[in-house]
N, C-alpha and C positions, 0 to 999 in steps of 0.2 A: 290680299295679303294680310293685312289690317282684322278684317273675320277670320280670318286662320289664326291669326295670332291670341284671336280673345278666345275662340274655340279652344285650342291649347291652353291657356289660360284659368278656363272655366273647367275644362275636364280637370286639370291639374287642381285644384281646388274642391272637387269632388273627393279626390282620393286621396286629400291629404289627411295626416295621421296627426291629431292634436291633443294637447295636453290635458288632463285633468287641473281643475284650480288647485287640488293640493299637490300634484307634480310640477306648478309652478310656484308655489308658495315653498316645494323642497328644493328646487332649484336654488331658488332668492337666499335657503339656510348657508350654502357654499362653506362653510369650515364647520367641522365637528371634530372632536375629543371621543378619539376610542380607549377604550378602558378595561384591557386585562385581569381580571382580579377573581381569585379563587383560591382554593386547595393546593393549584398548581403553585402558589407564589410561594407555597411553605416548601418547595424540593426544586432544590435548585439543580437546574439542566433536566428538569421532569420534560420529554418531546410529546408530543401529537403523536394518540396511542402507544403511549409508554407503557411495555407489560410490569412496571416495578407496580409495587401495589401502594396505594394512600390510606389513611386514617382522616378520618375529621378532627382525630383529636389533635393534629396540627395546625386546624386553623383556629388563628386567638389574633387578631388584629387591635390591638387593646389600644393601640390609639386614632382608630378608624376616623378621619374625617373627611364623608362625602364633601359639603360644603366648599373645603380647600381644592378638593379636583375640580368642582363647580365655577368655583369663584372666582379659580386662574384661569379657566375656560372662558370664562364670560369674561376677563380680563384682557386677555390675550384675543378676542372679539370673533370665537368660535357662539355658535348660535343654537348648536346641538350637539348630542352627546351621545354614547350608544354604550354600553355595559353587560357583559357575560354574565348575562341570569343563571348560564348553563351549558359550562364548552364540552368539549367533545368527552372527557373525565366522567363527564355525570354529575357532578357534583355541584348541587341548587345555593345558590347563594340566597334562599329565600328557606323559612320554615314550608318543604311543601310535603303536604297531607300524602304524595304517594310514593316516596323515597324515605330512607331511611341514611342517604348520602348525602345530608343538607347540613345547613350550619346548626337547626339544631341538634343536633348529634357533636359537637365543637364544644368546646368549653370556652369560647367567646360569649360573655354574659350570659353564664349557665345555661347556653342553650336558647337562651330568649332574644337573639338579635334576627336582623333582615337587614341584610347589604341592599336585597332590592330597594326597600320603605326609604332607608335613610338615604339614599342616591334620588330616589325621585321627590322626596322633599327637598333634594337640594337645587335639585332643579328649579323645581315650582319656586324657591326662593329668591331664587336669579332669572330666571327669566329665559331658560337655556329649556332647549327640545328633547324630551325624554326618548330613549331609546332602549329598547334591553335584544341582546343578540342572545339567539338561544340555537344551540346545536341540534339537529335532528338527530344526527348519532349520538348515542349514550351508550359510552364502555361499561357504565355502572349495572345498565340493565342486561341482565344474564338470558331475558326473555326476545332481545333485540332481535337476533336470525334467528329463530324457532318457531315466535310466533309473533308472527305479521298484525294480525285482530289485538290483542293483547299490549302490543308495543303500543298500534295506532291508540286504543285506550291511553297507557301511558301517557301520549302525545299531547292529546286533547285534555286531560284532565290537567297535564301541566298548564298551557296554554290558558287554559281557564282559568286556574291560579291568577298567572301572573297579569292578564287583560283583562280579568275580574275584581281583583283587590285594589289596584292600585290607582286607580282613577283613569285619567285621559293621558294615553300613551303613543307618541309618536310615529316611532320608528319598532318593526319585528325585524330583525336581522337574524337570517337565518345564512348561517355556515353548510356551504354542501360539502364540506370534506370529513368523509365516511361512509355518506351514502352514495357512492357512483353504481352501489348495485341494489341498493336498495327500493322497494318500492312502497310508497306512504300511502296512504287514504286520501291524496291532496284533498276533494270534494267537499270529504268530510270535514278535514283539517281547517280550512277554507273558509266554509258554510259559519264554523266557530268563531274564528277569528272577526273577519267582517262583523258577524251577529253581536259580538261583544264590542268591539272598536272602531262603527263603521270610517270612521275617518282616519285611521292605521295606517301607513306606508309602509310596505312590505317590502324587503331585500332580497333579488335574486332567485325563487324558489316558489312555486306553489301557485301563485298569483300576483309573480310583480309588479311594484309600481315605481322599481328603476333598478339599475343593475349594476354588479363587478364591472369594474373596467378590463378584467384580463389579468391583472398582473398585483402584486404584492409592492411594490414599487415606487407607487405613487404617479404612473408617467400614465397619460392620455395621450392616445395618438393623434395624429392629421391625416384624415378629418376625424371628428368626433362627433356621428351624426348622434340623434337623439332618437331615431327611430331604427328597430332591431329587428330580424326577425328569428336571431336563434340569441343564447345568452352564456360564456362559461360561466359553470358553478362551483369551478373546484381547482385545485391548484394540483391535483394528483392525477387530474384526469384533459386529454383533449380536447375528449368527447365534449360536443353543445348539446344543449339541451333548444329541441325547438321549438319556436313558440304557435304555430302553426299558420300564423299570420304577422305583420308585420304592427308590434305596438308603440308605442311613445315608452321608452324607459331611458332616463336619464343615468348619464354615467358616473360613479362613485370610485376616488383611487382612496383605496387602503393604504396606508403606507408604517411603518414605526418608525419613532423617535430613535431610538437606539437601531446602530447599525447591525444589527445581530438576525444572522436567519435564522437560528437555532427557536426562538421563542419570543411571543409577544408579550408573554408574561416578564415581571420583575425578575432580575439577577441582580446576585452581588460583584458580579465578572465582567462584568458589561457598557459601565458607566464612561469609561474610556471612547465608547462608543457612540455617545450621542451625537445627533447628527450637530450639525455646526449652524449658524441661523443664516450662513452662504447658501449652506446646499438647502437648507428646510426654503429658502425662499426662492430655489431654485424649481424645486417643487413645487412652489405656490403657482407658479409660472408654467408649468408643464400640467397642472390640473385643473384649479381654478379659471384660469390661464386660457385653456382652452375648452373650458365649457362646462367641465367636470363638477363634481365636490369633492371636496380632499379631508379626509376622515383620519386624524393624523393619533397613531397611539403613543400610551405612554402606560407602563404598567406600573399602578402605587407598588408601594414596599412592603415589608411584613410589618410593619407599624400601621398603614394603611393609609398612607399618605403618597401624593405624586414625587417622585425625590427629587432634591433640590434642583440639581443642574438644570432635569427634564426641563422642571417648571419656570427654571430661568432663560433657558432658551425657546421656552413658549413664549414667556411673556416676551423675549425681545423678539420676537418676528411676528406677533402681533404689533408690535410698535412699529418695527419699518414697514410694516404692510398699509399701516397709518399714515407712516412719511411719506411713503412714494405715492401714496392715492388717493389717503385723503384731503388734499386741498389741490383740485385740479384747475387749471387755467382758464379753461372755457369747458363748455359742455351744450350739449347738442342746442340749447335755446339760443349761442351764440353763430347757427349754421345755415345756413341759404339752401336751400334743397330745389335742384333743378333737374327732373326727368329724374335719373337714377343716380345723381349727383348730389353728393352734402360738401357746401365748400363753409370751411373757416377763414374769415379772412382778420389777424391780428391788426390791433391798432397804430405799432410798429413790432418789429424781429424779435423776436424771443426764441431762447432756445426750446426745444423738444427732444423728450427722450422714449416716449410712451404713450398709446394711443388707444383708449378703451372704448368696444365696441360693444353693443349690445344689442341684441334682435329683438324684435315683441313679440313672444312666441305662442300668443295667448289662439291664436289660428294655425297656429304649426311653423316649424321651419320650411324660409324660401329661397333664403338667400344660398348658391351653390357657389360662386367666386366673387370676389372682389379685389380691387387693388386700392391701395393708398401713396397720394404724392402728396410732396410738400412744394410750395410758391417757394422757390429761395430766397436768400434774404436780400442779397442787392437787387437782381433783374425782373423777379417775381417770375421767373421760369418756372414751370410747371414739371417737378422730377419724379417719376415712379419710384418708388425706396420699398414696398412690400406689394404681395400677392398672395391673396391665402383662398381659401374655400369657405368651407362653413363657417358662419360667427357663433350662430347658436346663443345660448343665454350669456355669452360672454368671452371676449376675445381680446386677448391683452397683447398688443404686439409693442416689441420692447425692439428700439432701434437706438442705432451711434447716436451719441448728443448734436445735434444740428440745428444752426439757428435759421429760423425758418418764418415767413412772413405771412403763411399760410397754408392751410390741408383741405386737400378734398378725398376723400371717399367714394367710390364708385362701385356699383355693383354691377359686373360684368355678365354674373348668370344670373337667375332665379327661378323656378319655379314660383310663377302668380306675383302680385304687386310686392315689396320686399316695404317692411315697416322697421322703421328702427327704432330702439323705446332709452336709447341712450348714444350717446358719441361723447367720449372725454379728450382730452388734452394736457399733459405733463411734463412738466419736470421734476426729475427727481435725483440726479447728480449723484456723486458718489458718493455717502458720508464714512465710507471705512465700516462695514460692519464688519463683526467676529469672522 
């Protein structure tokens, strides 16, 4: 039985699907700042392909400070960032040499500014992960379904712009809403990108190196595995895209600030709507939570700034994200690991409210279920209180406040030997947020 079991074991181990070191190092980023900002934020209620027609001579952000979206990002304890070089409009937030739809053409500093330049020096400033999202569809480009060879040029010429100029860039975030029928040069595209950026993390598209979660929404399901083998691209279509084998792509929830389906971009209609830092941290809990990133937007204003509320209720749910986690009780050095057992035992009863799990995932995920009990506090009886699946890079389970004299951990399934590279303990009580 004993050979059968390490046989199973050892196969299991052959075919597992493991991480690249910068799909674990994207994992670790866990909160990023998405960033709306274009042509669109001068026409308010402009939708995703909107036939009204733009100018550039609407955009003039005359008091543009990347810096400030930076700096309450890295405030509020987001680690990366992602920005619309280029949404589905056309319209280059960068001087670029093959469009005539760019801010040079703006009367925003005669022509001579880049949203791109000053967004990634503000990064590099603070210490936050550059990311630029660029749409494959382009309403701008009149060449777009006519000629396939021609667009791909388009493509690649952008791309090279902006993975050429700007030094070492993170994140390529590509939006697949517009092309559900389209077809690209990926190869080509690909061969580009890599060649300029080899260390780039791709978004969803081409050659990813993790993926939409599905939804707009911010919610990661149960389970949240890490390994895929098709991926959605697009909020207009069912359709998956397959990947043809099964890869390691980590899951990312999009979500916005403001509660508005209408547009990720800024309104002046909309502020009544920002989410509240209950539900943003309800969120944090449904992505982070369970394994995901949560890539949370906010669209600056026509002054060029993130507006105030937005950035007040970032920075507070950056701070209860602080209260409730950063000063945890015990943590895995205080645990006794017996067989597939991690027990905590307190020195006396204290309460618990929150129990953070964490996988080593640096060999793949193994862990398929586990349960968590806590010792009570008078008898030291041994109570089952949760049961979950996958922990993945990270598994936040939030239980009633109970005073408890001890937790064990156990993992019920696995695939191969289960490594855990974290185990926390909390309390984090109520303090009345917003």
């Amino acid at each position: 039985m004993q050979t059968e079991k390490n046989a199973q074991t050892a196969a299991a181990a052959e075919t597992r699907i493991v991480p690249t070191a910068r799909q674990l190092a994207y994992q670790d980023w866990e909160f990023g700042l998405f960033l709306h900002f274009g042509l669109r934020t001068y026409y308010e209620g402009y939708a995703d392909f909107d036939e009204r027609p733009m100018t550039p001579a609407a955009f003039n952000p005359i008091g543009l400070d990347c810096e400030q979206w930076i700096r309450t990002a890295k405030e509020a304890g987001m680690t990366y960032a992602v920005l619309t070089a280029k949404h589905h409009d056309g319209f280059s937030n960068w001087p670029s040499k093959y469009s005539r739809f760019t801010v040079e053409a703006s009367p925003w500093k005669e022509g001579k500014g880049d949203v791109v330049r000053e967004y990634v020096d503000a990064c590099r400033k603070y210490g936050v992960k550059a990311g630029l999202y660029y749409s494959p569809y382009d309403g701008s480009a009149d060449f777009y379904s006519q000629d396939a060879q021609a667009y791909d040029d388009y493509f690649v010429n952008q791309i090279t712009e902006l993975l050429g100029n700007y030094g070492e860039i993170d994140i390529l975030w590509f939006d697949g809403c517009g092309s559900e029928d389209h077809e690209y040069d990926w190869p080509r595209i690909i061969r580009t990108i890599r060649g300029l950026q080899p260390n780039i993390l791709i978004f969803n598209m081409g050659d990813p190196d993790f993926r939409w979660v599905g939804n707009e929404d911010g919610i990661a399901p149960i389970p949240c595995w890490n390994t895929v083998d098709s991926v959605d691209f697009s909020i207009y279509s069912e359709k998956k895209e397959q990947l043809g084998s099964r890869l390691w792509l980590p899951a990312e929830c999009d979500v916005q600030m403001r509660a508005n389906g209408g547009t990720w971009f800024y309104s002046d209609n909309d502020e009544h709507m920002v989410k509240s830092v209950d539900e943003l941290m309800g969120l944090y809990y449904l992505s982070v939570g369970r394994g995901a990133n949560l890539l949370l937007n906010i669209g600056p204003n026509r002054e060029g700034l993130l507006p105030a509320k937005d950035a007040a209720h970032l920075g507070a749910l950056g701070g209860e994200i602080r209260r409730r986690f950063g000063s945890p009780i015990a943590s895995l050095a205080a645990c006794k690991r017996e067989g597939t057992q991690w027990r905590y035992d307190a020195e006396k009863p204290h309460l618990i409210d929150h129990i953070i799990l964490q996988e080593d995932l640096t060999d793949g995920e193994r862990v398929l279920s586990f349960r968590i009990s806590v010792l009570s506090a008078k008898t030291r009886t041994s109570v089952a209180i949760y049961e979950g699946r996958n922990i993945g890079h990270k598994a936040i389970i939030r239980i009633p406040a109970v005073k408890a004299s001890g937790v064990i951990l156990e993992v019920i399934a696995s695939s191969g030997e289960p490594v855990l590279r974290e185990l926390s303990i909390h309390y984090a009580g109520d303090a009345g947020i917003i």
